[in-house]
Kinemage of the C-alpha trace (Angstrom):
@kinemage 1
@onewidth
@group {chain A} dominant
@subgroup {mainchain}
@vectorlist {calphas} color= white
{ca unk a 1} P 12.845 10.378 4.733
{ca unk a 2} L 11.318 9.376 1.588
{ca unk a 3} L 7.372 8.824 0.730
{ca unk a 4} L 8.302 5.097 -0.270
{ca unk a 5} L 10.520 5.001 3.015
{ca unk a 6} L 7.822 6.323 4.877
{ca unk a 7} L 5.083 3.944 3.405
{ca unk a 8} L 8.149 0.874 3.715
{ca unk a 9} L 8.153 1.503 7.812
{ca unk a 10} L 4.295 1.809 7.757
{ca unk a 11} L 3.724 -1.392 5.856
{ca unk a 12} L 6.200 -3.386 8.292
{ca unk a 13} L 4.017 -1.959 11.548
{ca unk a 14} L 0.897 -3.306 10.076
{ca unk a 15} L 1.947 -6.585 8.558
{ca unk a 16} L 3.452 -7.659 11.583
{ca unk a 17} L 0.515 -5.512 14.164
{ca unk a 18} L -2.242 -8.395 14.418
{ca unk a 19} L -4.485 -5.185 15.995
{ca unk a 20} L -8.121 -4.666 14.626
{ca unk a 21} L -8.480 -1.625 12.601
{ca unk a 22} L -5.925 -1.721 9.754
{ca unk a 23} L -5.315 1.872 8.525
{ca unk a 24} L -5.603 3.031 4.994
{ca unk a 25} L -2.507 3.112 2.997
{ca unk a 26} L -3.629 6.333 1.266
{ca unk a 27} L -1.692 9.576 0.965
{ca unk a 28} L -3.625 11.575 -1.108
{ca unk a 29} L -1.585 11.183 -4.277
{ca unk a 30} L -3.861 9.434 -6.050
{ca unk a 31} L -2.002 9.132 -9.377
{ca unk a 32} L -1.958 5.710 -11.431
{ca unk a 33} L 1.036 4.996 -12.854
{ca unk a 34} L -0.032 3.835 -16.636
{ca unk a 35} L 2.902 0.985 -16.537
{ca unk a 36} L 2.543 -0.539 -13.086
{ca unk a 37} L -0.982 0.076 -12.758
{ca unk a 38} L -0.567 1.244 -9.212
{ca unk a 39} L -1.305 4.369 -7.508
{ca unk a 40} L 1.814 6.437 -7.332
{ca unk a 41} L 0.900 7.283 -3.510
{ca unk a 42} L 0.081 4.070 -1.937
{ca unk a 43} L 0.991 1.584 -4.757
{ca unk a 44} L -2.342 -0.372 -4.815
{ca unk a 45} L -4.074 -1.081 -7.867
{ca unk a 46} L -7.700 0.261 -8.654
{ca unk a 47} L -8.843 -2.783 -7.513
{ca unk a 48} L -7.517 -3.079 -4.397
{ca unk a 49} L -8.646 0.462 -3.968
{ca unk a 50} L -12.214 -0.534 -4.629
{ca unk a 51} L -12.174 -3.498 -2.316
{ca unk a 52} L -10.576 -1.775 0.582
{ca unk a 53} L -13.772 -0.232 2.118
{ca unk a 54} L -15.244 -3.883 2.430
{ca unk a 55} L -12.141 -5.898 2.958
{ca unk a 56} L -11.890 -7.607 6.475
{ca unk a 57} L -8.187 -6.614 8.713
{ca unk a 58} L -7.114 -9.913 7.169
{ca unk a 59} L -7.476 -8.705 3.473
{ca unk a 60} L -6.521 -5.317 3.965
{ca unk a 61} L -3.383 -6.820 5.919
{ca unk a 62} L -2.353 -8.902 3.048
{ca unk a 63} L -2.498 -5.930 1.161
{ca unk a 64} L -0.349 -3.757 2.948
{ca unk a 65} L 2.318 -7.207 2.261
{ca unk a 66} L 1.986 -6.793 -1.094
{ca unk a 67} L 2.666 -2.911 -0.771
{ca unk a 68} L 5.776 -3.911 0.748
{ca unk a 69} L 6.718 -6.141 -2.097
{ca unk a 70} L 6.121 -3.796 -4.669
{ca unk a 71} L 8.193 -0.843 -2.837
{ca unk a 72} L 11.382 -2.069 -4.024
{ca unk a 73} L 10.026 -2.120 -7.613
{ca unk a 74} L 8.762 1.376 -7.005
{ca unk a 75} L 11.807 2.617 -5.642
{ca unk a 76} L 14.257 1.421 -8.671
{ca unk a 77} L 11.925 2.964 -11.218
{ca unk a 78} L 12.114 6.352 -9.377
């Protein structure tokens, strides 16, 4: 299974988990890709980095949907 695939079932669990504690979407490749402007391991920008550490579950939630929007993208430029 593929990184993207992996993140893809990840990002499904937590969008549709209403559970406290959303995890982290990082993987330790913390690359950013110079023409998305996402990180090539967890596909957030630097900004959503940033605000993770003081984003409510809410936030961090909608972020995690937005991850899953921007898989496909990822995927096709692989």
């Amino acid at each position: 299974m593929s990184r993207l695939s992996r993140l893809a079932q990840l990002a499904a669990r937590v969008v549709a988990d209403p559970q406290p504690h959303v995890p982290s979407p990082c993987v330790s490749i913390c690359v950013m890709n110079p023409l998305t402007g996402w990180c090539e391991g967890c596909l957030r920008t630097l900004a959503e980095i940033g605000d993770w550490a003081h984003a409510d579950d809410a936030a961090k939630r909608q972020v995690w949907q937005t991850i899953a929007q921007r898989i496909p993208i990822a995927e096709s430029a692989a």
